[in-house]
Backbone as numpy.savetxt, mean C-alpha at the origin, in Angstrom:
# Nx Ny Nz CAx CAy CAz Cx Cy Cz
13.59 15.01 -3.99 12.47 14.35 -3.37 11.63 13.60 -4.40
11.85 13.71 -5.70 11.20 12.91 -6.81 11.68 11.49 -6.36
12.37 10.92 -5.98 12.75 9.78 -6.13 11.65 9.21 -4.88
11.71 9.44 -3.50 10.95 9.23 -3.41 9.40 9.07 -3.18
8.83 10.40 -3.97 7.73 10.08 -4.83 7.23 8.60 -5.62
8.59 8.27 -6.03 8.67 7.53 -7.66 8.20 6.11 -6.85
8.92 5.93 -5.57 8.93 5.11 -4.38 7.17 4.27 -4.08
6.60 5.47 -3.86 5.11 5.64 -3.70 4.50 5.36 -4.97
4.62 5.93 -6.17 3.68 5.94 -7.04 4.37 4.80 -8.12
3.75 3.47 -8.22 4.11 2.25 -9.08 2.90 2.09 -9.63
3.63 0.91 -11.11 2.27 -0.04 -11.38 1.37 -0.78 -10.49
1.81 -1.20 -9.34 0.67 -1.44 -8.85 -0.08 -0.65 -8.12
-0.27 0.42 -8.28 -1.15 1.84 -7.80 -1.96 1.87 -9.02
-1.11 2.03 -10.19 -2.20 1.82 -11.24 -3.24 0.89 -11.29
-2.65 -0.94 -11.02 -3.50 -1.29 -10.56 -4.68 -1.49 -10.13
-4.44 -1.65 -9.06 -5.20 -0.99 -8.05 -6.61 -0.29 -8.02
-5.96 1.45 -9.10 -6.97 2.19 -9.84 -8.02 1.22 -10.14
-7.20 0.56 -11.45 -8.07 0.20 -12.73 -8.54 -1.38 -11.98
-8.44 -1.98 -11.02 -9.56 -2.55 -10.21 -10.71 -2.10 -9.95
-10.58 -0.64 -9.01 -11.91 -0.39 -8.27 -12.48 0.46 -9.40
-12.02 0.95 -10.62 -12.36 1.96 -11.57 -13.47 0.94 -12.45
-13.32 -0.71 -12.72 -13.97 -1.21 -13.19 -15.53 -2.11 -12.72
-15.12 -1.68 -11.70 -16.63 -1.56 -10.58 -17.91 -0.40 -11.35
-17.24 0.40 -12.27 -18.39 1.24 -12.50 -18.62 0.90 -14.44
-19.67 1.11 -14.74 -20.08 0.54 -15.99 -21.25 1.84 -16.60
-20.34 2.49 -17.65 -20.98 3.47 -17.86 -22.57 3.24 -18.58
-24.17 4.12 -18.53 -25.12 3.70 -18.22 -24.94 5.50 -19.27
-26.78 5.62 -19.95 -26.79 6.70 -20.57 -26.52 8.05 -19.56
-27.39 7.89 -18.41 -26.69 9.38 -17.99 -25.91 9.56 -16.74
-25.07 8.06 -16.70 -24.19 7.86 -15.23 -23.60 7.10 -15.29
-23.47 6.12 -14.38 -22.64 5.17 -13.82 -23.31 4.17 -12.86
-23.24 2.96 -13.24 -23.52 1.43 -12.40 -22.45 1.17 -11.17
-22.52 1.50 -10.02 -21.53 1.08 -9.11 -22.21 -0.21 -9.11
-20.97 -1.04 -9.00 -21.04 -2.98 -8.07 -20.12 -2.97 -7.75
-20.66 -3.20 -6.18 -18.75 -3.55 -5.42 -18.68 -4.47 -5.69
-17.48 -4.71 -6.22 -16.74 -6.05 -6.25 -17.34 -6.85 -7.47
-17.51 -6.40 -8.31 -18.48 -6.38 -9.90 -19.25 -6.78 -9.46
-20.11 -7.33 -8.10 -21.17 -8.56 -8.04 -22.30 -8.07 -7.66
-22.11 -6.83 -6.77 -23.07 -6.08 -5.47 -24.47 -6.06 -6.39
-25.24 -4.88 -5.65 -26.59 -4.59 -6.10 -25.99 -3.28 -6.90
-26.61 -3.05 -8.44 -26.19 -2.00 -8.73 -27.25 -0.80 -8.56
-26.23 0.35 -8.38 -26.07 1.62 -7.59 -26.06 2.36 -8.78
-26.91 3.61 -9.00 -26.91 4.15 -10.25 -26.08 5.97 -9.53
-25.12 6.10 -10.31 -24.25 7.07 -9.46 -23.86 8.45 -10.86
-23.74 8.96 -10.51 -23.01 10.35 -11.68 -21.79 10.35 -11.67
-21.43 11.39 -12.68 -20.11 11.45 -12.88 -18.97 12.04 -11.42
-19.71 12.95 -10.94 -19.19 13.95 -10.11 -18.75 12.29 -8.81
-20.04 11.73 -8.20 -19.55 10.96 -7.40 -18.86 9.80 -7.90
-18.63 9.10 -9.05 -18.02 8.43 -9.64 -16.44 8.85 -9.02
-16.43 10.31 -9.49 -14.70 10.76 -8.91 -14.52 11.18 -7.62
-15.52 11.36 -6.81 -15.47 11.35 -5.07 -15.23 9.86 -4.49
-15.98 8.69 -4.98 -15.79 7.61 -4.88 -14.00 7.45 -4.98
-13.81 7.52 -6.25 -12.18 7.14 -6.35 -11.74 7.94 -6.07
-11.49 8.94 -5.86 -10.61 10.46 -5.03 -10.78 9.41 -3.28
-11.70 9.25 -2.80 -11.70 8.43 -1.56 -11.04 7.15 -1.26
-11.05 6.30 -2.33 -10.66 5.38 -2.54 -8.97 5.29 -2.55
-8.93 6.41 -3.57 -6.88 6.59 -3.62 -6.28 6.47 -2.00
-7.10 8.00 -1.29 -6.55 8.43 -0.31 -6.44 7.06 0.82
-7.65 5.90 1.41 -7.35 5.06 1.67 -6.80 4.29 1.59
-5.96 4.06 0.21 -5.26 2.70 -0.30 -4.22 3.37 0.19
-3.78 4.46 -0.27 -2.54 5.43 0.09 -1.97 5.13 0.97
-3.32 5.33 2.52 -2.66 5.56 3.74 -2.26 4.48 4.41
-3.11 3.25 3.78 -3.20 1.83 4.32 -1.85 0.97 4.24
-1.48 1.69 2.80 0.24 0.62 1.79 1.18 1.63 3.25
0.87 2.88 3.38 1.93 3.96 3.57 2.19 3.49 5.61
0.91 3.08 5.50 0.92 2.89 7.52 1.54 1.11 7.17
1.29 0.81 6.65 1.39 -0.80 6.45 3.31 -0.66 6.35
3.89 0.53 5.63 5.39 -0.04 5.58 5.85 0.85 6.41
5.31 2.24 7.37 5.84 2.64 8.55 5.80 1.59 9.61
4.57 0.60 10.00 4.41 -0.49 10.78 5.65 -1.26 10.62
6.40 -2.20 9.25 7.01 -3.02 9.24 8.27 -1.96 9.67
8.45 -0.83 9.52 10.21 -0.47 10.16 10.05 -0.07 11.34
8.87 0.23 11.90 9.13 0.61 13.43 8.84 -1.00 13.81
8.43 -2.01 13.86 9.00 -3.29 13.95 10.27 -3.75 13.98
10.69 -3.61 12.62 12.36 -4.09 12.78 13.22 -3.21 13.58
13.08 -1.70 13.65 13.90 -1.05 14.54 13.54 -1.55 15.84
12.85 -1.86 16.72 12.65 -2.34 17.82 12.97 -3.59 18.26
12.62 -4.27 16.81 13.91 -5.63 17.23 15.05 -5.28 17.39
15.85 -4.60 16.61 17.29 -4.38 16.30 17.35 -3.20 17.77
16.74 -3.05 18.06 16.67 -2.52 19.76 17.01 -3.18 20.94
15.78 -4.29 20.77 16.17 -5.18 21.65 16.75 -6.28 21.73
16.90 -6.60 20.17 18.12 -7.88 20.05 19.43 -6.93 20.29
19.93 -6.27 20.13 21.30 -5.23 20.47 21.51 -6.43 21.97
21.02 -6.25 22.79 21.24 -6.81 24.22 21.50 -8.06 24.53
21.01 -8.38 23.50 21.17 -10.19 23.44 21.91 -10.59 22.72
22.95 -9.66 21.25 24.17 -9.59 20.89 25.09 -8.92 21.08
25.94 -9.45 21.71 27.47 -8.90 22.10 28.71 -9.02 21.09
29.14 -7.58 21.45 30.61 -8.17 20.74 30.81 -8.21 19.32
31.35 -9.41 18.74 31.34 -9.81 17.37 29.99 -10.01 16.49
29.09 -10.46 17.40 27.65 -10.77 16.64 27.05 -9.83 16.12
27.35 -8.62 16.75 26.56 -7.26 16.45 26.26 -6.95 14.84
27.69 -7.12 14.33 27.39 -6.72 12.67 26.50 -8.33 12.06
26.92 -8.88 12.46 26.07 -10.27 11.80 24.80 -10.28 11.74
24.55 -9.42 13.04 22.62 -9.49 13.26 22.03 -7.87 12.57
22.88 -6.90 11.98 23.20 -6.22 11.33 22.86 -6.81 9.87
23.44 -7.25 9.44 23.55 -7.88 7.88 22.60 -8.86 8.14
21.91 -9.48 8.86 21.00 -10.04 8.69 19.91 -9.47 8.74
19.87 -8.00 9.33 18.31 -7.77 9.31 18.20 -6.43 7.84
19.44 -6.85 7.10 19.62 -5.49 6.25 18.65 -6.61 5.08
19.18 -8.24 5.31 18.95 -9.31 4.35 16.83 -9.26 4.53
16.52 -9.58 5.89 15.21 -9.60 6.11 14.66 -8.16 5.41
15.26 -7.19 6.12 14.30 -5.86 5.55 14.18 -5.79 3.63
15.18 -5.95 2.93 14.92 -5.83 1.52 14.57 -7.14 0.35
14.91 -8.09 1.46 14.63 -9.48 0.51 12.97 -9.63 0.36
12.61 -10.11 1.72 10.84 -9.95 2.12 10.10 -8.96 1.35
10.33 -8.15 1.82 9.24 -6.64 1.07 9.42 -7.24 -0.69
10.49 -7.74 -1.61 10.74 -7.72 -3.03 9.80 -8.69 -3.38
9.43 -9.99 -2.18 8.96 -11.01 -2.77 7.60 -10.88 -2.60
């Protein structure tokens, strides 16, 4: 099951991190939140500094994770209902074509 773990956890998770991680600007006894470097700054501690991003992970998480369950229960439902509208010989063609859509798209 490491593998896919490995699946889930990329450089751009790191990313990501070190985006919303640079929203905060350490201050003598805390932390400057600005969303989006620009906001009004927010004078915050250490403790919520890491509730902030502990919150932050879990949303990005669920958002990438619902975002690529969405795109395959999509294509399985095509490949559901196109089945009916290919007969016969076409079947593997629309097969290999949606093997081409599912891994080409997502790479680019």
């Amino acid at each position: 099951m490491g593998w896919f773990r490995h699946v889930f956890r990329s450089r751009s998770y790191d990313y990501m991190d070190d985006i919303f991680l640079a929203q905060f600007k350490p201050v003598d006894d805390g932390f400057l939140y600005r969303r989006n470097q620009n906001g009004p700054a927010l004078k915050c501690s250490e403790s919520e500094k890491d509730q902030f991003f502990s919150d932050f992970r879990k949303a990005s998480r669920r958002l990438i994770r619902g975002t690529v369950l969405a795109i395959f229960i999509i294509i399985a439902l095509a490949f559901m209902f196109a089945r009916d509208w290919f007969e016969g010989s076409d079947w593997p063609a629309l097969l290999i074509a949606g093997g081409i859509l599912l891994f080409y798209f997502p790479a680019t």
